[in-house]
N, C-alpha and C positions, 0 to 999 in steps of 0.2 A: 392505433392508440397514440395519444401523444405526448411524449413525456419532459416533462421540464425538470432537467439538473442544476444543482447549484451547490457548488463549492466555493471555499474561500483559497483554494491554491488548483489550481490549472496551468497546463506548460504554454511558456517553456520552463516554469519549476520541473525537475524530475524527481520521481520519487514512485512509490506502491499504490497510494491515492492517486494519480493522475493519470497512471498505468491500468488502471481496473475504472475509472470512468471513461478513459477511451475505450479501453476494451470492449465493455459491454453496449456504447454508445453507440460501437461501428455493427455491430455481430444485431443489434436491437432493428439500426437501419438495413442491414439487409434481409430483417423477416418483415419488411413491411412500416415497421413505426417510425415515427417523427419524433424526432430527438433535440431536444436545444439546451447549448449547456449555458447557464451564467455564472460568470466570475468577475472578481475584479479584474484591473488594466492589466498592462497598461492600453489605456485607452488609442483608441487609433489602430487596436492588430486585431479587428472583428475580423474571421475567419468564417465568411458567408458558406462557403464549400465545407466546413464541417461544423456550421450550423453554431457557431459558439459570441455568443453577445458578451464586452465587455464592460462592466460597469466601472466608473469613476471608484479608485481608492488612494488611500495612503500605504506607501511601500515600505518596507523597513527589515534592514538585515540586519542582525544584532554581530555577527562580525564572528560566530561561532557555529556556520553553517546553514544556520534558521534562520530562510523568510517568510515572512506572513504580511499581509494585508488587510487594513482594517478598510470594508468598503463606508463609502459618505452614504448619510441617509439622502435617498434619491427615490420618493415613497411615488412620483409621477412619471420614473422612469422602470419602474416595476409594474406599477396598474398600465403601462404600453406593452410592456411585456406580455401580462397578464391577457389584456382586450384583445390581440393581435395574434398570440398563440393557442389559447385558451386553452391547458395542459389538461388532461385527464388526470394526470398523477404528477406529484412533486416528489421527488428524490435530494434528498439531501445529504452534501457528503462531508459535511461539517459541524460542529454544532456549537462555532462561535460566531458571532458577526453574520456572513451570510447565512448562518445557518438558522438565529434569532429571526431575518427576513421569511424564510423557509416557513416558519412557525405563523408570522403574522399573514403572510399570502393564502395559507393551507385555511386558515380559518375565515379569514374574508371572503375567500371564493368558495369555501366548500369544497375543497379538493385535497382526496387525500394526499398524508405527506407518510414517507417512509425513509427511516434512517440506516444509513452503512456507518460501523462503527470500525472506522480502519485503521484508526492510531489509538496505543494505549498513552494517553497522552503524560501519566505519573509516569514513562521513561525517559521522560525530555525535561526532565525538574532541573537538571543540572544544565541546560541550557541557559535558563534564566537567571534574575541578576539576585535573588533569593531565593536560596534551596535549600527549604527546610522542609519536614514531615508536612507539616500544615500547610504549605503550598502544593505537594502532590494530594493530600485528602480535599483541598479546595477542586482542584483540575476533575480528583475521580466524579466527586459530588458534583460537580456543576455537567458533565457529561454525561451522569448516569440520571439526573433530571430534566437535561434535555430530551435523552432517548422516551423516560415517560411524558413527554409531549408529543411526542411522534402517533402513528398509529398501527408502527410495524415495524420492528427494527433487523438489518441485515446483519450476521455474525459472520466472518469468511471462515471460521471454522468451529470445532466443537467447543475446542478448548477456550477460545472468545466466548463463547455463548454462556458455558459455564462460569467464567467470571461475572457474566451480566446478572446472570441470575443471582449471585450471591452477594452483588451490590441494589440489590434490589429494583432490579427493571422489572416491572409486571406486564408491560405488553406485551405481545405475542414479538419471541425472535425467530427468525430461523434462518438456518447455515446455508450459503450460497456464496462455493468461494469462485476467488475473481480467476473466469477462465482464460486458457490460453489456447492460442492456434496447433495444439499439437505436431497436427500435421505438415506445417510447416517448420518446425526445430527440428522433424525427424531426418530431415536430410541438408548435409553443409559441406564446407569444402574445407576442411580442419587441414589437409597436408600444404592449400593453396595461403590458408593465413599464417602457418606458421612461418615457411617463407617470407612472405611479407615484411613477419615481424621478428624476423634476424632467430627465430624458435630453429633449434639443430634436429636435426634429423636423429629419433629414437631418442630424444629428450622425454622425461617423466613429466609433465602439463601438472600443477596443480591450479584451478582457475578461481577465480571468484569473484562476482559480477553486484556490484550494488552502488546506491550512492555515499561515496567516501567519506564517513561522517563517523565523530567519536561513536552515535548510536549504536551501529552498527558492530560494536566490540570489538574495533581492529587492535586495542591497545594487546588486545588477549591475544589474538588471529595473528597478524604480523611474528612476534616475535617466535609462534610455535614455526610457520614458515621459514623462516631462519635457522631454527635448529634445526630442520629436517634437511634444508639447501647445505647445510653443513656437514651430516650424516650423508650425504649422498650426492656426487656431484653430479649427476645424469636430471637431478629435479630442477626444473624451474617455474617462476611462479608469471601468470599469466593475469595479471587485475583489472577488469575491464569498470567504468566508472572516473567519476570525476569529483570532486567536495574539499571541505578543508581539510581533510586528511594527508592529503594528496602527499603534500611539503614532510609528513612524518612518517612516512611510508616511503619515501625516497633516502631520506636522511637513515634511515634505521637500516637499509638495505649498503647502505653506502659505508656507513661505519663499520658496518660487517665483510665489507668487500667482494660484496653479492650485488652490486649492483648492475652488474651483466647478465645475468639470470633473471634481472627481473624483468616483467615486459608489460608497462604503465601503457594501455592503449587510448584515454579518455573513453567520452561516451559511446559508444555504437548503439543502433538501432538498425532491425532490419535484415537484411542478409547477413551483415557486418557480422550483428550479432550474433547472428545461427552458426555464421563459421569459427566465432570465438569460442562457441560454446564446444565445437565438433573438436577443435584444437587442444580441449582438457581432456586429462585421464581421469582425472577425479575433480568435483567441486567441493570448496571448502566456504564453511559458514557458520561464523559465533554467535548473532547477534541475537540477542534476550528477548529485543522488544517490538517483534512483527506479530502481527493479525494473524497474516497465511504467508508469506514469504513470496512471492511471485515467481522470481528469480528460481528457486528449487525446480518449481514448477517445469520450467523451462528446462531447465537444464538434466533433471529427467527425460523430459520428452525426446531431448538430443540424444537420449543414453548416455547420459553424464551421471555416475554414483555419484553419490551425495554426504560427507562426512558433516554433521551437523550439532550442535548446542539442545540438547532438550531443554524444549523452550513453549508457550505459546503458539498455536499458528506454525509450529514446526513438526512437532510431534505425531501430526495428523500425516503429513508429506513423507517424511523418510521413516523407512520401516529397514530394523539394525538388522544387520545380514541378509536383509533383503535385494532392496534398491540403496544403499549404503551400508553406511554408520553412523548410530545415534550414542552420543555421550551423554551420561546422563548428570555431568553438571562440568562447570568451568575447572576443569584439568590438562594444562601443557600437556603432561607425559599422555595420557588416553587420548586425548586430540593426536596427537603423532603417532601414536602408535596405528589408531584407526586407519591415517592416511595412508599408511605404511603397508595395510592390512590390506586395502584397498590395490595400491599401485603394485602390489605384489602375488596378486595373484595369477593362479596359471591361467593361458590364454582360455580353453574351456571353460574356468569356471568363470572368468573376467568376463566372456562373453552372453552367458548366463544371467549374470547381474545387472549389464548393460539392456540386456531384452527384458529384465526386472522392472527395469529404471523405465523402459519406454510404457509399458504397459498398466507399471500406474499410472501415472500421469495421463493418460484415457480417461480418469474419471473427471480432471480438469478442464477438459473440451470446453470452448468459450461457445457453442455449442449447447451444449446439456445446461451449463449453469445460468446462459441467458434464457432457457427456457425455465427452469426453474424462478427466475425473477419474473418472469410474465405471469407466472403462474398467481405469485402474489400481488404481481399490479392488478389482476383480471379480478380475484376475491374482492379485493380494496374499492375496487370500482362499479361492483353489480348493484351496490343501492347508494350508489353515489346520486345527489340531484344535477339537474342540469346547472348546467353553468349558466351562472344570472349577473346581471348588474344590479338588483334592485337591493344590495347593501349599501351601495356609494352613499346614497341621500340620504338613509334610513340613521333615524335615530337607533335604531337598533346593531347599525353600524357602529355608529360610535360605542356602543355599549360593549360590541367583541371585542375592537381594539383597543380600548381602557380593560377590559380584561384579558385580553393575550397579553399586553404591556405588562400587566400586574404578574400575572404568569411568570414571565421571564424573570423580572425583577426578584419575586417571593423565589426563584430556583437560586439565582445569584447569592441574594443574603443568607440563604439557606448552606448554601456552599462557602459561604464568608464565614458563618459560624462555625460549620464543621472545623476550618482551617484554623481558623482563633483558639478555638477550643480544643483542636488535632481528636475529633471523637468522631466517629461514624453515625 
């Protein structure tokens, strides 16, 4: 089968989006299928060895963590795509910009398109340069009219799915969260990194592994961190990741006079990572506004508990006195206490929780979940027609693309009005 990706952020952006289209892109090619991913630039870093085409865009950092790319209309550098690859299935893992592309190739060529909804994008409002209600009801609305464009949308967990359905998506979704290599986080070299990174011998690890960004609730996370480095000198904190946060997370540590305890590693990937993960006693994690959290994932697999935010996309992962602890909302004192709860217990039962931790996270196998997406690429594609040219010329051509255009547009102003009007 052969499958064409297209996103509008691909690395070297890091993030949960770009970690679950490689994932499944690499685990896809070794059962066989052909994979090509498209994004924009920068132009010039096509990556023939993993199959990834760059298209011409404009780049733009707004200076508060968030990049995005708007790619240039390039409608005869997509039909070479198109003639050259001839995709059985289009997967789309955006649904602005390239992901409008996605919508007009799916219907010119008769190929199905199916959507992953990985960001909930009403918790980035405060990114942008007006954050009011009616700019997050614009975001939800103009997302959730993309997805009914689509003709199959992917949830990475329940609790996603269930939002979808209450913003009124009617096509068929179903949960397929982004797997990981289990089997490789289960074994690391946790006493050889800590070494490394200056971590003392019989040190308390608390770790926590993401991209360094307000989103991610460190405003909350950080300072419970502190209290607890305070309450007990044997803890120290372990932050693997890189973002604008970076700067308020040094400074906060610093002011408290915990800045020797803290161990700011930047990004790992890789072994790197397996052995940061192996170096924690416990993982800690606030953030509100993930799909499925990837990172949990992982860090399960290593036998890493999990103190966590009931959240979205979280809830599904850490199970309270099982493989962690789950708070069931934004509270300092219950966050510390969890971790506390955590790093304190006797070795038997600590080892207990640790084989808790590895054994869920089995059901993550990137594995199982890539079969599961086969499963609905295969449905999608049994009365799919063949792949033809004879739109190009066709009056009848023209008449899809005047109305997939219109499509787009009628979701856009539809999603203007919600916003103007702040109504659902």
């Amino acid at each position: 089968m052969k499958i064409l990706m297209m996103t509008n952020s691909y690395f070297p952006h890091l993030g949960g989006l770009e970690q679950s289209l490689t994932s499944f892109s690499h685990e896809l090619r070794k059962l066989g299928h052909e994979v090509l991913i498209a994004a924009p630039g920068p132009v010039g870093c096509t990556d023939k060895k993993e199959n990834v085409v760059r298209l011409p865009a404009l780049h733009h950092n707004n200076g508060k963590g968030i990049e995005f790319s708007i790619n240039l209309p390039m409608p005869g550098e997509f039909s070479r795509i198109m003639d050259e690859f001839r995709p059985d299935i289009i997967h789309s893992h955006y649904p602005f910009f390239m992901g409008d592309f996605a919508v007009r190739l799916s219907r010119q060529y008769h190929v199905p398109l199916v959507f992953s909804y990985h960001i909930m994008f009403e918790h980035y409002v405060h990114y942008l340069p007006i954050r009011t209600e009616g700019v997050k009801q614009f975001l939800i609305t103009l997302a959730s009219g993309y997805a009914n464009m689509c003709q199959h949308v992917i949830a990475p967990s329940q609790s996603v799915r269930e939002i979808l359905i209450k913003r009124r998506i009617k096509v068929p979704i179903t949960i397929v969260p982004t797997g990981v290599n289990v089997g490789a986080f289960a074994y690391g070299r946790g006493k050889l990194f800590c070494q490394q990174n200056r971590i003392p011998a019989g040190a308390l690890v608390i770790g926590h592994v993401s991209r360094l960004a307000p989103a991610k609730n460190l405003d909350f996370m950080v300072p419970a961190l502190l209290e607890l480095l305070k309450k007990d000198k044997r803890v120290h904190a372990l932050i693997v990741g890189r973002g604008p946060s970076v700067p308020m997370i040094r400074s906060k540590f610093k002011q408290a006079g915990l800045q020797k305890r803290l161990h700011l590693t930047g990004y790992l990937d890789g072994q790197d990572l397996i052995d940061a993960y192996h170096a924690m006693d416990v993982f800690a994690f606030a953030s509100l506004s993930e799909t499925q959290g990837i990172v949990l994932v992982e860090a399960l697999a290593a036998g890493v508990p999990v103190v966590a935010v009931n959240a979205p996309g979280v809830r599904e992962v850490v199970k309270d006195y099982v493989n962690g602890r789950l708070i069931p909302r934004i509270d300092q004192k219950k966050f510390i206490t969890a971790l506390e709860w955590v790093l304190k217990q006797p070795e038997t039962k600590s080892k207990m929780i640790k084989q808790q931790a590895q054994n869920s996270a089995k059901e993550y196998s990137i594995r199982n979940c890539t079969l599961r997406m086969l499963k609905i690429y295969k449905q999608l594609t049994v009365r799919k027609v063949p792949f033809s040219y004879y739109h190009k010329t066709s009056w009848q051509s023209l008449e899809d693309r005047v109305k997939t255009d219109w499509d787009i547009i009628r979701n856009v102003i539809k999603a203007g009005k919600v916003g103007i009007f702040n109504r659902g």
